[in-house]
C-alpha positions as CSV (number, residue, x, y, z in Angstrom):
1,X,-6.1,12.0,35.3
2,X,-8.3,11.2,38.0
3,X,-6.3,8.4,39.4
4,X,-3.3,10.8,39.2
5,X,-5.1,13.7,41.5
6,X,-5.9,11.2,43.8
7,X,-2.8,10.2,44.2
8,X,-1.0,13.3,44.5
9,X,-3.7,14.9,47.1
10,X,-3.7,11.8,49.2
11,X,0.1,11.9,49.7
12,X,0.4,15.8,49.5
13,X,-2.5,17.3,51.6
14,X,-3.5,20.5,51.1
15,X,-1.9,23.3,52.8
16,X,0.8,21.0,54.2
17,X,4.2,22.1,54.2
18,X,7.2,20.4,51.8
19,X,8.3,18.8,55.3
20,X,4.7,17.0,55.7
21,X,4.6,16.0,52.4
22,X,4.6,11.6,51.4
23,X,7.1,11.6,48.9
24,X,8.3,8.0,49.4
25,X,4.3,6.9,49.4
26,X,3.7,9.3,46.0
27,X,6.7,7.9,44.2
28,X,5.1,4.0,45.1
29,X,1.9,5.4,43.9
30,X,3.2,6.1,40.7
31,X,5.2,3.3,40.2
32,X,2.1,0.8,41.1
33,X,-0.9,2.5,39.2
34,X,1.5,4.4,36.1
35,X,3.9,1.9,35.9
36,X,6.6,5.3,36.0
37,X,9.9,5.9,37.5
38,X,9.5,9.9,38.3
39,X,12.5,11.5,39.9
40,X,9.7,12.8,42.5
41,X,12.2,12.9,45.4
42,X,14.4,15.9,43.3
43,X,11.2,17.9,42.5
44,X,10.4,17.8,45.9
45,X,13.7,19.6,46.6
46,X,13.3,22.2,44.1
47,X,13.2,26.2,45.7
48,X,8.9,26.8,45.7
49,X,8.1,23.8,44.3
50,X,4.0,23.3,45.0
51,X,1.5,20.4,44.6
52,X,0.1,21.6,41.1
53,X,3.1,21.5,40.0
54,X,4.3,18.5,40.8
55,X,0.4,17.0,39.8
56,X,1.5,18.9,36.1
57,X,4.5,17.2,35.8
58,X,3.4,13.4,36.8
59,X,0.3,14.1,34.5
60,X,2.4,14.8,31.7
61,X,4.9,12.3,32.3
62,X,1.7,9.7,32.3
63,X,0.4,11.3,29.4
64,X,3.7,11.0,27.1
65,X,4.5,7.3,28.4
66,X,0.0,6.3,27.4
67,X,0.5,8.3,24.1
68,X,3.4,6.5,22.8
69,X,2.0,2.8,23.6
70,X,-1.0,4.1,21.6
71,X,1.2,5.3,19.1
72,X,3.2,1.7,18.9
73,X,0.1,-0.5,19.1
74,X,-2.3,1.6,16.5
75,X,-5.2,3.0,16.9
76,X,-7.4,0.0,16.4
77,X,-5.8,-2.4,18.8
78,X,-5.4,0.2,21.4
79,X,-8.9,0.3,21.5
80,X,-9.5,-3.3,21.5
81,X,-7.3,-3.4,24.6
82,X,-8.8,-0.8,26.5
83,X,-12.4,-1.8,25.8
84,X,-11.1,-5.6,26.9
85,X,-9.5,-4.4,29.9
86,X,-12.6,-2.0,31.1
87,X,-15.2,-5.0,30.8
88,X,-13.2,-7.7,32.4
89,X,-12.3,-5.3,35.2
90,X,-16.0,-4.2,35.3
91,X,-16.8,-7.7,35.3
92,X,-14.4,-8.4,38.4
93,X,-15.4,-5.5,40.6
94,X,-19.3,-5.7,39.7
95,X,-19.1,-9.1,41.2
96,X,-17.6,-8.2,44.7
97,X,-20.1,-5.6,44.4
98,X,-23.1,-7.2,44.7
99,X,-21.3,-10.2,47.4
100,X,-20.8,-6.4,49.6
101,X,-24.6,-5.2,49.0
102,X,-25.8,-8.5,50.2
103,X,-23.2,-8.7,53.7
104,X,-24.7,-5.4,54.2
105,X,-28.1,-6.5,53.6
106,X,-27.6,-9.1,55.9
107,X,-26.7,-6.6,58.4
108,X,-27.7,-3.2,58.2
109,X,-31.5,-4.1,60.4
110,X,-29.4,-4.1,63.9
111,X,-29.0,-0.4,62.9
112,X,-32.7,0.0,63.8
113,X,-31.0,-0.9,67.6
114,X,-29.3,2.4,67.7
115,X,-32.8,3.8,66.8
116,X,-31.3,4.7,62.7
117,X,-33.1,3.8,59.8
118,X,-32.2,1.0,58.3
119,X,-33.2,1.8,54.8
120,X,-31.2,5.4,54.5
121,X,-28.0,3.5,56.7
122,X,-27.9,1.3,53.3
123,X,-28.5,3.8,50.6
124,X,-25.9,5.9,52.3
125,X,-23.7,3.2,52.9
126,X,-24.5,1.2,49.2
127,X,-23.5,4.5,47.9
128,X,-19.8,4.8,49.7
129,X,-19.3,1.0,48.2
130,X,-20.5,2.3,44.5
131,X,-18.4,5.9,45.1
132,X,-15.5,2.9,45.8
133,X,-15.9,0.6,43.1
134,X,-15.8,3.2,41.0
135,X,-12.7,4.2,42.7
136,X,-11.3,0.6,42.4
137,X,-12.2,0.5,38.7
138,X,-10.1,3.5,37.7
139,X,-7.1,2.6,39.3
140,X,-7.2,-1.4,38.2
141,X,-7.6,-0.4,34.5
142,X,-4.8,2.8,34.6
143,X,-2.5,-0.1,36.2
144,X,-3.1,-2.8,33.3
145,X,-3.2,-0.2,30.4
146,X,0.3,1.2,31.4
147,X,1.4,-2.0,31.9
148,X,0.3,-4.1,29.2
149,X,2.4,-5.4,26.0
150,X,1.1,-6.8,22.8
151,X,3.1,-9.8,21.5
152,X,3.0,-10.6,18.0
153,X,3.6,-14.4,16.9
154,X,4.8,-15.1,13.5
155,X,2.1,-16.7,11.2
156,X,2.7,-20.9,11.6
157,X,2.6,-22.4,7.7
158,X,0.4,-25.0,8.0
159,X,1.7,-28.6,7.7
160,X,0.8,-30.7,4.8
161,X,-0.6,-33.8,5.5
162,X,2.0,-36.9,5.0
163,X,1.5,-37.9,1.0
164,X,2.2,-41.8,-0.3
165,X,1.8,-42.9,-3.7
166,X,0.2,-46.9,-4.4
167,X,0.1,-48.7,-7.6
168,X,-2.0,-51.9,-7.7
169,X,-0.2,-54.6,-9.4
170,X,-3.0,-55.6,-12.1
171,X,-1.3,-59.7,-12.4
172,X,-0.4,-60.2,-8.5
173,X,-2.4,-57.4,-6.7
174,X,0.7,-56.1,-4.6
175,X,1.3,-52.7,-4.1
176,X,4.6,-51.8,-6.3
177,X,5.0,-49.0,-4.1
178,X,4.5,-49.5,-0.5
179,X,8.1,-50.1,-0.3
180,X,9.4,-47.0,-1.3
181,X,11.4,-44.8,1.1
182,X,11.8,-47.8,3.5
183,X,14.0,-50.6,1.7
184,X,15.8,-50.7,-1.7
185,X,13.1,-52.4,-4.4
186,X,13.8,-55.3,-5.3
187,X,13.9,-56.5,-8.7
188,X,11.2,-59.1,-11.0
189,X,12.7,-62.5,-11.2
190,X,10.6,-64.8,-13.6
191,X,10.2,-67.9,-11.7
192,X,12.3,-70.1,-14.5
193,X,15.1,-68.3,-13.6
194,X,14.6,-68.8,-9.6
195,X,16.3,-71.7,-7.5
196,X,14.5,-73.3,-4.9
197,X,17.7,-73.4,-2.5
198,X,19.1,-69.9,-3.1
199,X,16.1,-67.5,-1.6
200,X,19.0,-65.0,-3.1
201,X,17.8,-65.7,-6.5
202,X,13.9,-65.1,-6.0
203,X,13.6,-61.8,-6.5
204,X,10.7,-59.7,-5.5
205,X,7.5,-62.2,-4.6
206,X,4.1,-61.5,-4.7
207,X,2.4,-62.3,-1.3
208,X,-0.3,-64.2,-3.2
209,X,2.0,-66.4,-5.0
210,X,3.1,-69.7,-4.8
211,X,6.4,-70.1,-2.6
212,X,9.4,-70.6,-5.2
213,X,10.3,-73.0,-2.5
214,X,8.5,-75.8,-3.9
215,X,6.5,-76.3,-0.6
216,X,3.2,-75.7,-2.5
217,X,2.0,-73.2,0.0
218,X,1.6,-69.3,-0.7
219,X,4.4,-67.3,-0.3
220,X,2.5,-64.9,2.1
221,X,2.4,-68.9,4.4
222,X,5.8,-69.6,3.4
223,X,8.8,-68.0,3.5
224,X,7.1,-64.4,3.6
225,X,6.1,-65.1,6.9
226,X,10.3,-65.2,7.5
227,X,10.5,-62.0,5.7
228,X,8.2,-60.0,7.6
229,X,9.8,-61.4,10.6
């Protein structure tokens, strides 16, 4: 409410007739720090329109526009948001704050020059700055709260972790099963029934065993090495 005073005295003094009045500069206003579209150019047009009128209406406008956001976002976020936007803004503007104290630190002793204390020059001019933090604050945080949205993301199902099964071969030590899901098995061939010169006729070979071959090496040495090839 303050922020919207402020804006409707600066750009409609006091006193000042409908012809004096800012209306292009009041409807920016509005648009910047309430995030409205007001038809402020027709209510200035009305027969005796006045300035508390026109402050009623934007304050209720402002007031309809904050009250349904609260009313979408719940009571508990809403004030999670606020209290989020207040300190980081606080946090923002306290900083400049004290850069501003210090420049004028720095400065304010050449006063003495113009034979003025230097001590009440910068508690009356550390006040102004404080009087216009404050000033800065209120309009930063109106701006962001009637401008921010809340997105909700849909809860992500967690992956489960890739699962393989292994079965130790008791006689050969292979694992039956690392082959499943990447070739066809292959079937148990006793080695009676195997011929040397037809690899076709082998079967499924343990890496540990002889090479059906007749080469007297381990199959793993032997023709396995083709097969992983």
């Amino acid at each position: 409410h303050e922020v919207i005073e402020a804006l409707v005295t600066k750009h409609i003094p006091e006193n000042a007739y409908a012809e004096q009045w800012d209306i292009a500069g009041l409807k920016a206003g509005i648009e910047q720090f309430l995030n409205l579209d007001l038809p402020v150019e027709e209510w200035a047009k009305e027969e005796g329109i006045a300035e508390d009128d026109i402050l009623e209406r934007v304050t209720e406008a402002a007031d309809k526009y904050a009250a349904e956001r609260a009313e979408r976002f719940g009571p508990e976020i809403m004030a999670y948001v606020e209290r989020s936007v207040v300190l980081q803004t606080i946090d923002h503007l306290w900083r400049e704050h004290i850069v501003n104290l210090d420049h004028l630190r720095s400065v304010v002793g050449f006063r003495g020059y113009a034979q003025r204390d230097p001590l009440q020059e910068y508690k009356a001019e550390a006040f102004e700055l404080f009087q216009t933090l404050l000033t800065n604050l209120r309009e930063a945080v109106t701006a962001q709260l009637m401008r921010v949205e809340l997105v909700q993301q849909e809860p992500q199902q967690p992956e489960l972790p890739e699962m393989t099964a292994h079965h130790l071969d008791p006689v050969t030590g292979e694992d039956e099963m690392s082959h499943i899901g990447q070739v066809a098995p292959v079937a148990f061939v006793p080695s009676e029934e195997r011929d040397p010169n037809n690899p076709a006729t082998w079967g499924r070979i343990g890496r540990n065993e002889m090479c059906p071959c007749g080469s007297g090496k381990k199959y793993k040495h032997c023709h396995g090495v083709y097969e992983q090839a």
